[in-house]
Backbone bond lengths (Angstrom), bond angles and torsions (degrees), N, CA, C in turn:
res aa  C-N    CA-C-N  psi(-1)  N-CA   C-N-CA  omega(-1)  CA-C   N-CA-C  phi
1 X - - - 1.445 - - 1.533 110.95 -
2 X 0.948 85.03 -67.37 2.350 93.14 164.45 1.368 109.73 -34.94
3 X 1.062 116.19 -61.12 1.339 113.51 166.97 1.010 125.90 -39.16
4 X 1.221 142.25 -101.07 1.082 156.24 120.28 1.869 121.70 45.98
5 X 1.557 108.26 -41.44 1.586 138.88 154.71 1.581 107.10 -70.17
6 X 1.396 121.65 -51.71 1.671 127.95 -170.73 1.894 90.19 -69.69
7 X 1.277 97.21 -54.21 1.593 88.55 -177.54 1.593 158.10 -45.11
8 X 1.644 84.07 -45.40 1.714 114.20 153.82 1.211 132.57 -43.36
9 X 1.813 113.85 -44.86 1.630 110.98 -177.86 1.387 91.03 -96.56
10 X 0.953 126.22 -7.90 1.912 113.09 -168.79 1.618 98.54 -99.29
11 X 1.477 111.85 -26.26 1.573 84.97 177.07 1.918 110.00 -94.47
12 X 1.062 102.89 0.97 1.402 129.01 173.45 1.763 110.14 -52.43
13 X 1.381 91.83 -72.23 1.836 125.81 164.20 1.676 113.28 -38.10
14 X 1.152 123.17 -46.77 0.947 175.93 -149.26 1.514 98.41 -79.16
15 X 1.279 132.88 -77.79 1.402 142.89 -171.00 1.297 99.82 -83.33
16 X 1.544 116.86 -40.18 1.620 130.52 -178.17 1.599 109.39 -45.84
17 X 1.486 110.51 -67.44 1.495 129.30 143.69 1.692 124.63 -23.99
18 X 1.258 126.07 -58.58 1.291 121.81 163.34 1.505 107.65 -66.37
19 X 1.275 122.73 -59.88 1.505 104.20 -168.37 1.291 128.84 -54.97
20 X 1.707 124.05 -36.53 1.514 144.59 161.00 1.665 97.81 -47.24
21 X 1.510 135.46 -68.78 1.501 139.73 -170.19 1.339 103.06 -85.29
22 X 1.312 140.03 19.86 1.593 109.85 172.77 1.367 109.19 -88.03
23 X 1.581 80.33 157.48 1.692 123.36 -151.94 2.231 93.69 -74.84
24 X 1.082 77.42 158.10 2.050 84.39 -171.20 1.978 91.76 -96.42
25 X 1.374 116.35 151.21 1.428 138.40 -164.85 1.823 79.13 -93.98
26 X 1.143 98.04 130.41 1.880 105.56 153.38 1.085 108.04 -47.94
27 X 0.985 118.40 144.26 1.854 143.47 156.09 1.788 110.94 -82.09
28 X 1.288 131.34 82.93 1.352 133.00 156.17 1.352 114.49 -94.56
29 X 1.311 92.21 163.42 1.443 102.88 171.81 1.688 115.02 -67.98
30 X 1.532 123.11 -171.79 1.218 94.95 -157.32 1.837 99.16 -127.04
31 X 1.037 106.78 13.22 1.448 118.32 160.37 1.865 114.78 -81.56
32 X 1.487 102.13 -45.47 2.021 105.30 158.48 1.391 103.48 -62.51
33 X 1.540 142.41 -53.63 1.255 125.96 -172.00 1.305 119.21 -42.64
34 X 1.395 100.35 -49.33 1.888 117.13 -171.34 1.730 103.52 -66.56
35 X 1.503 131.96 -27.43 1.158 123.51 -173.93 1.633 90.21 -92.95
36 X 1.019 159.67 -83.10 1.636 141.49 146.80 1.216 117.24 30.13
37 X 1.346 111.62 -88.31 1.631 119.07 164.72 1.598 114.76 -36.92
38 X 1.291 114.90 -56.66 1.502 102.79 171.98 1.824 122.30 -64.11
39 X 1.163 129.55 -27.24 1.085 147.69 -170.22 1.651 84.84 -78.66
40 X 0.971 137.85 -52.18 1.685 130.77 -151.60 1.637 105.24 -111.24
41 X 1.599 123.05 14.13 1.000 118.44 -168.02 1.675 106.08 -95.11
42 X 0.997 107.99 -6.57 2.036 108.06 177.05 1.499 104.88 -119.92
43 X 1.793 102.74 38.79 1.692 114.63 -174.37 1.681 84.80 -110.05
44 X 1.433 120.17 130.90 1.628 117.78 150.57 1.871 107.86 -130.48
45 X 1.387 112.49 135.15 0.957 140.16 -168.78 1.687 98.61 -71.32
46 X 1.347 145.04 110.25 1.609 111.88 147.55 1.282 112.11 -111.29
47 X 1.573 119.82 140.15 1.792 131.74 -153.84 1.275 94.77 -145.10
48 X 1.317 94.88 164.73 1.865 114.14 133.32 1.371 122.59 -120.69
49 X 1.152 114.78 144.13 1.878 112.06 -163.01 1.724 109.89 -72.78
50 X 1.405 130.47 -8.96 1.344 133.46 -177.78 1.822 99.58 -87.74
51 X 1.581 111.10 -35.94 1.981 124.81 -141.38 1.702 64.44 -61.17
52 X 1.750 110.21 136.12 1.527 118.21 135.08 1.511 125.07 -54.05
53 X 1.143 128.25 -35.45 1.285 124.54 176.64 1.892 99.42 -65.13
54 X 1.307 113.31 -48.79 1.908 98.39 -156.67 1.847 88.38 -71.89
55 X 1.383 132.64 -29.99 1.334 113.52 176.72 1.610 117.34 -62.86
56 X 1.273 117.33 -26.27 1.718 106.98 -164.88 1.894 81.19 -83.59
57 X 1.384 131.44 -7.36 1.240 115.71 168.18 1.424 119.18 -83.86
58 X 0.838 113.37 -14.68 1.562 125.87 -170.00 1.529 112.29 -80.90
59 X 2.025 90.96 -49.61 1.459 101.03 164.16 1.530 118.52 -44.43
60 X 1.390 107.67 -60.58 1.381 100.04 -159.52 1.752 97.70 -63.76
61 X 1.471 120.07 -42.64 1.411 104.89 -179.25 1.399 127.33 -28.84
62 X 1.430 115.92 -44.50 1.153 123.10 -148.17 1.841 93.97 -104.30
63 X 1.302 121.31 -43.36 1.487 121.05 159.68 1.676 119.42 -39.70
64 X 1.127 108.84 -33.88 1.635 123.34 -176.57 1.697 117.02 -95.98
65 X 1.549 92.83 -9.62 2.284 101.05 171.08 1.353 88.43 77.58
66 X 1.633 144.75 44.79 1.540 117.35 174.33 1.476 86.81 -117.91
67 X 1.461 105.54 154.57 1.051 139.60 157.84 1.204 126.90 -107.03
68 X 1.421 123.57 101.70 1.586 137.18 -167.96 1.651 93.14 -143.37
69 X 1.389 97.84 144.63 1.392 128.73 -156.43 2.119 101.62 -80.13
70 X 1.538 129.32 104.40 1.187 112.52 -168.35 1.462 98.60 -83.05
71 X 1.250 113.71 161.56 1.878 136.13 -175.32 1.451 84.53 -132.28
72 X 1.690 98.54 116.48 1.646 97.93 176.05 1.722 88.59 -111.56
73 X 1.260 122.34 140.73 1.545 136.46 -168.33 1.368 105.25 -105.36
74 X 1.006 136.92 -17.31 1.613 144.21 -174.07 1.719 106.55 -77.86
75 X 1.776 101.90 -48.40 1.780 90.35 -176.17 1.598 97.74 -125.01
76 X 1.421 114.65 40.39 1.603 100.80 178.67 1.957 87.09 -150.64
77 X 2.048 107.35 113.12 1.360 88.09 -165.07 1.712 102.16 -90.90
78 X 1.224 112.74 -15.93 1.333 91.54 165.37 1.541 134.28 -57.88
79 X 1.558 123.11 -35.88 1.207 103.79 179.95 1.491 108.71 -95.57
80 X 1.452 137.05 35.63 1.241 130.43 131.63 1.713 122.70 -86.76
81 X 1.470 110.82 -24.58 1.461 107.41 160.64 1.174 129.69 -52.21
82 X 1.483 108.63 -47.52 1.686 138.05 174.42 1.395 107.26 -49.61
83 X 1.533 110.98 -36.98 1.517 104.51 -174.55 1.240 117.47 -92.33
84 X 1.543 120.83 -12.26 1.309 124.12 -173.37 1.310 123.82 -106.38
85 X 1.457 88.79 -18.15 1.885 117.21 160.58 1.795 121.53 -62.48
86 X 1.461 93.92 -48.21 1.770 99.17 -155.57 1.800 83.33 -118.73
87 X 1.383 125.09 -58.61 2.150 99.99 167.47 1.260 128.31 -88.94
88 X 1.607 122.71 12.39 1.561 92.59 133.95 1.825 76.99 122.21
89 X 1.287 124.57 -68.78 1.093 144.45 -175.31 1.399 131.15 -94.96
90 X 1.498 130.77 146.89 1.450 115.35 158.35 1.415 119.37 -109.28
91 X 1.627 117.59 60.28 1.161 116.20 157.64 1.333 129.76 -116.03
92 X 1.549 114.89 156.70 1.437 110.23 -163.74 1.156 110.18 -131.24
93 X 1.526 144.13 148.05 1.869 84.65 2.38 1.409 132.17 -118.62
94 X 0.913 99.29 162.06 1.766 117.91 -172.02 1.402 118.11 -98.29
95 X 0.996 132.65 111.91 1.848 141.88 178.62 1.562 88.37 -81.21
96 X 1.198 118.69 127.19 1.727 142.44 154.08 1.623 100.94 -91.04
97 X 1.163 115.45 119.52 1.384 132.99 -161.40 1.858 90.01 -121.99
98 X 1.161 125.94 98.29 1.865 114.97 157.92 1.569 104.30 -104.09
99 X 1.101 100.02 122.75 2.024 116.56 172.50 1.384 93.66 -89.00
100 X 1.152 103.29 156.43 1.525 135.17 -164.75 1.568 95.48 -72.49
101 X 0.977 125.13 -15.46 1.710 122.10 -177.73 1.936 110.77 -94.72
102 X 1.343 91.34 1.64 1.428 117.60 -176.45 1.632 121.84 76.16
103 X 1.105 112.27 -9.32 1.552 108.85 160.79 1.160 143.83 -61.49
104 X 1.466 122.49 119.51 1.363 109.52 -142.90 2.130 94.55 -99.85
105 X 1.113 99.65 174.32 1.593 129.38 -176.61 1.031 115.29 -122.47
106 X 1.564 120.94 125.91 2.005 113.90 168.17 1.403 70.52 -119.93
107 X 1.737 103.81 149.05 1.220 154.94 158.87 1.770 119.04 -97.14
108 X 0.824 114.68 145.96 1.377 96.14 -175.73 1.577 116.38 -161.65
109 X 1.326 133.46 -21.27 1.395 127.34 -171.39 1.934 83.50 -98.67
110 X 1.271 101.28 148.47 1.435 104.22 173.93 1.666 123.19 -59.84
111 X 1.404 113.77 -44.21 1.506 122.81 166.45 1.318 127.83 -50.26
112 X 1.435 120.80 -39.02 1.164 130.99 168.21 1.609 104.43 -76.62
113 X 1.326 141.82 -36.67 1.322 128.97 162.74 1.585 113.85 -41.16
114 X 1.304 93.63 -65.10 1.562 110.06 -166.25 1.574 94.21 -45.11
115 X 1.458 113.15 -71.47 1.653 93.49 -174.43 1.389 139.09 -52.18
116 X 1.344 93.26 -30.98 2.027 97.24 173.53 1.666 112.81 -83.13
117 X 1.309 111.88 7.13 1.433 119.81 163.77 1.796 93.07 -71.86
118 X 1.286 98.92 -85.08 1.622 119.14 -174.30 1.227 96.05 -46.39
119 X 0.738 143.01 -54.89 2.113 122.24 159.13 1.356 106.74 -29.39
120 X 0.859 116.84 -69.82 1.593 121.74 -160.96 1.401 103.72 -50.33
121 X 1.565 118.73 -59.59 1.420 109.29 -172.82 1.766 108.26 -78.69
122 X 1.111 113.45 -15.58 1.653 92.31 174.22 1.775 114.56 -56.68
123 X 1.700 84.66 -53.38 1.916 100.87 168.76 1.440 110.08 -1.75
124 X 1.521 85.06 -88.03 1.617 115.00 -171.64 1.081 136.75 -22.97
């Protein structure tokens, strides 16, 4: 329950903080956007919009121009089933990785997201 009180204004603070400091989307041309977009299109995000960890992911999403699809787990119960069903865990956040051979990937510590984000768009 204590918890739960500490949690509210801090993840509150929290978005307040990201929305005042967010980071600006690169400016490319729009033939790199479209290979981006394809590169990040079998990417799904699962978060919660307060967790500090899924924002410094979000950050980098949006610092890096990708567009990947967010799965918020707090008010949608299927895609927290989905995540605890098929990666194993319900913590967030989790990068859903599907390769073209159809095998899918959970991602899961925030650092290791963040970098295989910034993989992705160097790729591109």
């Amino acid at each position: 329950m204590l918890m739960s009180i500490i949690r509210w204004p801090i993840g509150r603070l929290i978005l307040l903080l990201n929305f005042i400091f967010s980071p600006k989307s690169p400016k490319r041309p729009a033939d790199q956007q479209v290979k981006i977009d394809a590169a990040t299109q079998k990417l799904s995000l699962y978060q919660l919009p307060a967790c500090p960890f899924c924002v410094k992911v979000r950050r980098t999403m949006k610092r890096e121009g990708l567009k990947i699809e967010l799965r918020n787990i707090s008010n949608n119960e299927q895609y927290r089933d989905e995540l605890i069903r098929e990666g194993g865990k319900r913590t967030v956040p989790c990068l859903r990785i599907e390769k073209d051979n159809g095998e899918v990937q959970w991602l899961y510590e925030s650092n290791d997201v963040v970098a295989h984000l910034q993989n992705v768009a160097k790729a591109a």
